[in-house]
Structure formats: C-alpha cells, structure tokens
TORSESE-402976 format. One line per field, with one value per residue (C-alpha): residue number from 1; x, y, z. Coordinates in Angstrom, 3 decimals. Layout:
BEGIN
num	[NUM;...];
x	[X;...];
y	[Y;...];
z	[Z;...];
REM end
This chain:
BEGIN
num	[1;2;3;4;5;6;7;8;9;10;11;12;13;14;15;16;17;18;19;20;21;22;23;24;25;26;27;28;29;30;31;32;33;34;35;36;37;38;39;40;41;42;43;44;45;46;47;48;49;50;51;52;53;54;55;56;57;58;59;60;61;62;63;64;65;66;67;68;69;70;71;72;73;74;75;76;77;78;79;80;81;82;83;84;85;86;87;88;89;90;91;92;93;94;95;96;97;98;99;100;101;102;103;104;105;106;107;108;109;110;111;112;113;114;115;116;117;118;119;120;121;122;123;124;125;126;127;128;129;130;131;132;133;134;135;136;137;138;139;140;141;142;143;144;145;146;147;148;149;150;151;152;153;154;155;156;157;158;159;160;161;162;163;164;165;166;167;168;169;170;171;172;173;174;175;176;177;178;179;180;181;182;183;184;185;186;187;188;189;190;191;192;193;194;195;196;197;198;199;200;201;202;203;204;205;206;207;208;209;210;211;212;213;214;215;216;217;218;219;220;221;222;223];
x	[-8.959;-5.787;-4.033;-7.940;-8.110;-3.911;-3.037;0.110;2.305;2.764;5.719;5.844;8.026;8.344;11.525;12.036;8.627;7.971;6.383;3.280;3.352;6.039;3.279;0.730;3.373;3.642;0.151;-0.259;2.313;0.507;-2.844;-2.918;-3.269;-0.805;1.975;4.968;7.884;8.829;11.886;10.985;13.572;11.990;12.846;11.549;9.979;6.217;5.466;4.954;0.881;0.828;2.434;0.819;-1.900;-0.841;-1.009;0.511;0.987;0.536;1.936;1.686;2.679;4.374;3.159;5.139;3.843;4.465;6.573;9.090;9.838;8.253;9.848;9.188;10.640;9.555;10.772;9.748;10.795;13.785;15.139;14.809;13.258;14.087;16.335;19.904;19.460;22.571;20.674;18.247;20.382;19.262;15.813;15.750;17.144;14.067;12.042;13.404;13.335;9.658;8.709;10.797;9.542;6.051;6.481;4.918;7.210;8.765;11.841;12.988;16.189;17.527;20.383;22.372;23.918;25.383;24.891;25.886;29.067;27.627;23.908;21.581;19.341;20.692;18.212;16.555;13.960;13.384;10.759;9.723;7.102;5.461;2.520;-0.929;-4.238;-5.603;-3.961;-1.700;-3.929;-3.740;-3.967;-7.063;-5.965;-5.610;-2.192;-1.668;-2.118;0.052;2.998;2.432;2.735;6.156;7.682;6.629;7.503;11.062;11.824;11.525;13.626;16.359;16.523;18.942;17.718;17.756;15.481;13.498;12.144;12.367;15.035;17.878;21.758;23.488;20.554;21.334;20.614;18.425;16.692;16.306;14.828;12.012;11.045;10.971;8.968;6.497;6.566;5.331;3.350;1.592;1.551;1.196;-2.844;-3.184;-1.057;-3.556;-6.151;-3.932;-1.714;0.566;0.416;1.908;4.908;5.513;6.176;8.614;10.336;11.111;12.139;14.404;15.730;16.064;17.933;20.018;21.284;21.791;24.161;26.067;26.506;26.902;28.801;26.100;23.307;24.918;26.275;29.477;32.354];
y	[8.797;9.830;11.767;13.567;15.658;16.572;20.091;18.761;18.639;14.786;12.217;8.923;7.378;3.483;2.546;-1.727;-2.159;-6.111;-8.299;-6.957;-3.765;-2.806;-3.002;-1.024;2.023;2.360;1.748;4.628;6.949;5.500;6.476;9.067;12.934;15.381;12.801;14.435;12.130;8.607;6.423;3.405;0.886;-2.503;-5.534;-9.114;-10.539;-11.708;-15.210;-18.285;-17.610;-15.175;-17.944;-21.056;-19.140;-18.011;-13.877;-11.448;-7.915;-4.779;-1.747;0.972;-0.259;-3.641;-6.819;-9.529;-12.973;-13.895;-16.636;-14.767;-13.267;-15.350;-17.414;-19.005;-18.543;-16.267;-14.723;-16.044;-14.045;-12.161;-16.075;-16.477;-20.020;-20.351;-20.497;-19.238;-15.359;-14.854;-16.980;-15.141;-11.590;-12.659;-12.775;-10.235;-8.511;-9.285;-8.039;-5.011;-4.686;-5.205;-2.576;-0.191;-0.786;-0.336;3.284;6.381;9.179;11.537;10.510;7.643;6.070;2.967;3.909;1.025;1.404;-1.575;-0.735;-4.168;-5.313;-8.370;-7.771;-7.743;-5.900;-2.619;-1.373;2.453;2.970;6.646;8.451;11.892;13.806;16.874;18.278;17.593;17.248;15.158;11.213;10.136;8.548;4.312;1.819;-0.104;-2.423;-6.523;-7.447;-9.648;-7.014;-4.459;-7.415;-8.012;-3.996;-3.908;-6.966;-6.082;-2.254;-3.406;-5.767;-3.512;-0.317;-2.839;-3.507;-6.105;-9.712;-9.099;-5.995;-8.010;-10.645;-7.468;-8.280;-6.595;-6.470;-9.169;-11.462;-15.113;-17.848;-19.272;-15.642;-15.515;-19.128;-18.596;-15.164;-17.212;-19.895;-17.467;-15.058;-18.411;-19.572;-16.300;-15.846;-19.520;-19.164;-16.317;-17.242;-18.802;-16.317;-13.111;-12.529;-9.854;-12.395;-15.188;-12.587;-11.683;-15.509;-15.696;-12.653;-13.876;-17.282;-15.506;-13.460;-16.551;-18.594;-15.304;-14.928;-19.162;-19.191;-16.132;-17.876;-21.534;-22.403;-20.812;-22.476;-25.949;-25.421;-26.081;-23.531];
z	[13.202;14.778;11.734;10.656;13.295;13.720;13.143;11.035;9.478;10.931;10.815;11.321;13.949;14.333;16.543;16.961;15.086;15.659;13.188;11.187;13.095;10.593;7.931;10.259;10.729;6.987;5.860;7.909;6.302;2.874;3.674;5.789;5.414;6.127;6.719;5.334;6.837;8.112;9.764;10.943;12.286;11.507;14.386;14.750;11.414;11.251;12.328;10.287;10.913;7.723;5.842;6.234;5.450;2.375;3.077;0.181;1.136;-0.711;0.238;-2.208;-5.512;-4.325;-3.300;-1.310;0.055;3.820;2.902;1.870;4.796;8.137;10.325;13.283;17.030;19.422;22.905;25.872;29.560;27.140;25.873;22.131;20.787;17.337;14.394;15.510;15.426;13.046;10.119;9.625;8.495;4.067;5.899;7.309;4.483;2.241;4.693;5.177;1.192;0.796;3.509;1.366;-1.614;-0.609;0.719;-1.112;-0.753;-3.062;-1.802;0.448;1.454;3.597;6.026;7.704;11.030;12.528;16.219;18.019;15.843;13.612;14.275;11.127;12.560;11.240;8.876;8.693;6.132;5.931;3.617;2.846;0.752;0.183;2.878;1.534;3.439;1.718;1.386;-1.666;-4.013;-3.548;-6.297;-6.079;-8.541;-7.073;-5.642;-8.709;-11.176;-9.046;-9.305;-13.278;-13.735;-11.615;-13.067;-16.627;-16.161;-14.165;-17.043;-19.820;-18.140;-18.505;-14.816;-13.145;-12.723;-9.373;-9.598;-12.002;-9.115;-6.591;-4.823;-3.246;-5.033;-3.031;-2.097;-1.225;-3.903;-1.109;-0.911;-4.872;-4.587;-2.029;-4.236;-7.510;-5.651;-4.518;-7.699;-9.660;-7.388;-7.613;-11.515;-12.607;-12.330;-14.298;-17.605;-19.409;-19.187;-19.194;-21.925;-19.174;-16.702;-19.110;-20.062;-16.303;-15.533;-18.592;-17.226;-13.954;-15.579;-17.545;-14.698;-12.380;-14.666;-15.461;-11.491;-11.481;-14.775;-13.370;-9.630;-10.460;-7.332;-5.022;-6.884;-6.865;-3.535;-4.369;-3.395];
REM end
C-alpha cells in the first residue's frame, strides 16, 4: 500500500531492526515495486515464541526454522534479562546469515563494523537491484521444496560443507549442530515419499559428518 502509490525509485532503510521486524523490512524489499536498494542493520533476535512453535521462514529462495536463531531474554526499563549478551555473537551470526540469504537483489553484500569494541552486533546487510515497477517475481513453491532445491543445487556446484547446511565460514560446532538438527528435522518426513528429499538428507549427513571429522576437538569438546 505504501510502495504502490510512491513515485520511486524507493530504498529500504531498517536501522536496529528488533526481532521479526528484520523479516518485515526485507519481505518488503522482496515484494515490493520499484524498490531498487536496501541496508538494514539487524538488532535483538526473535523470541523463543517462533520456536516453540515450530515457525520456518522463507525469504526469497531460502528457508530457515526459528530455532535456529531465537532466544529468550528481553529488556525491561533499558536492563537486559537473559542469556549473557556476549553468548549469543554465533547466534547472532546465523541470524544475520539467514536474512542475507533470503534477499533478492542483483547484488548484495554484508559489511561489518564493530562500533562498540567486542560487540556482535556489527552486522550490515546491504542489497541492490535494478528499478522495475513491477515486483521481482517470488517462488510459490513450499518452504520444503525451496530447501531441497538449495541443498541439492549447493551440493552439486561443489560447495563447502558449510555452504552445504547454509551456514556461514567459521560457524560454531554448536551453530552447525542446531542447523543439522533442524535441517533433519525438516527433511526426515519427506524421504520416503520424495526421491530429492531422501538425497537432500544424505547430503547434509555427508556434510555434517564432513565439518565433525575435520574439527574433532570442537565436536568432542576437547581442546
């Protein structure tokens, strides 16, 4: 309703973005017309709500689930009730990951700038693409199908493990452990009636055990 009538061209601004408002800001540069920029500076993850009741997001091409990335704490009169802040920087992290990976630009980037020395919050997610006044087109295919297609398609390019379960380079063992929870958890249904399905899970068996055998002290927790 609000981009419709805008003269454009229009860019999408989204400073300290809490929560699922992060999702709003770019399901708005997704869908809407004439859109033809973004930077959004992501802040306080989404609450433990969208996981206990099992929520997935997809943005664009990518699906996540909300377990992945929730956590619970909140602010109350400016004093924070939760988790100690500095745990939750691999958190964080994946969050910040999944919001990228569901823009649609022609080009995107994620800029880091570490404004309060030892703060994770430090993440810049910037995205660009050509003027058009009518949306990109969206795929309308389920969320499970969208994550068979991008594990399949990752896996075959000859992609990193890492890539493989659609994570970040430098992602915590406990990180790669909650995604190959939830990327099962996801695909285990499906495999016996979908053939994809059944290869996707083997993929991101393959690509889990991969990032265990080449970080044994991490994954035994052993230094």
């Amino acid at each position: 309703k609000l981009l419709e009538p805008a003269p454009g061209p229009v860019f999408i601004l989204g400073v300290h973005l809490c929560g699922v408002l992060s999702i709003k800001a770019i399901e708005t540069f997704n869908l809407g017309p004439k859109c033809v920029g973004m930077a959004l500076k992501p802040c306080c993850l989404p609450t433990m709500e969208y996981a206990k009741k099992n929520v997935r997001w997809c943005l664009g091409n990518h699906s996540f689930a909300a377990g992945e990335v929730c956590t619970w704490g909140k602010y109350n009169k400016n004093q924070w009730t939760g988790p100690v802040k500095a745990t939750l920087g691999p958190r964080f992290g994946a969050w910040s990951e999944n919001l990228f990976r569901g823009l649609l630009a022609d080009s995107k980037y994620v800029d880091r700038i570490p404004l309060v020395p030892g703060h994770y919050q430090d993440t810049y997610l910037m995205a660009s693409r050509r003027y058009s006044e009518t949306p990109p087109p969206i795929p309308t295919e389920p969320s499970t199908d969208t994550l068979v297609r991008s594990i399949l398609s990752s896996s075959s390019s000859g992609a990193p493990a890492q890539e493989v379960l659609g994570m970040p380079e430098g992602s915590s063992m406990r990180g790669l452990r909650r995604r190959f929870y939830n990327l099962t958890k996801e695909l285990g249904p499906l495999i016996d009636n979908s053939e994809e399905a059944a290869e996707a899970f083997r993929r991101v068996k393959v690509a889990f055990d991969h990032l265990l055998a080449s970080r044994p002290c991490e994954a035994t927790g052993t230094t």
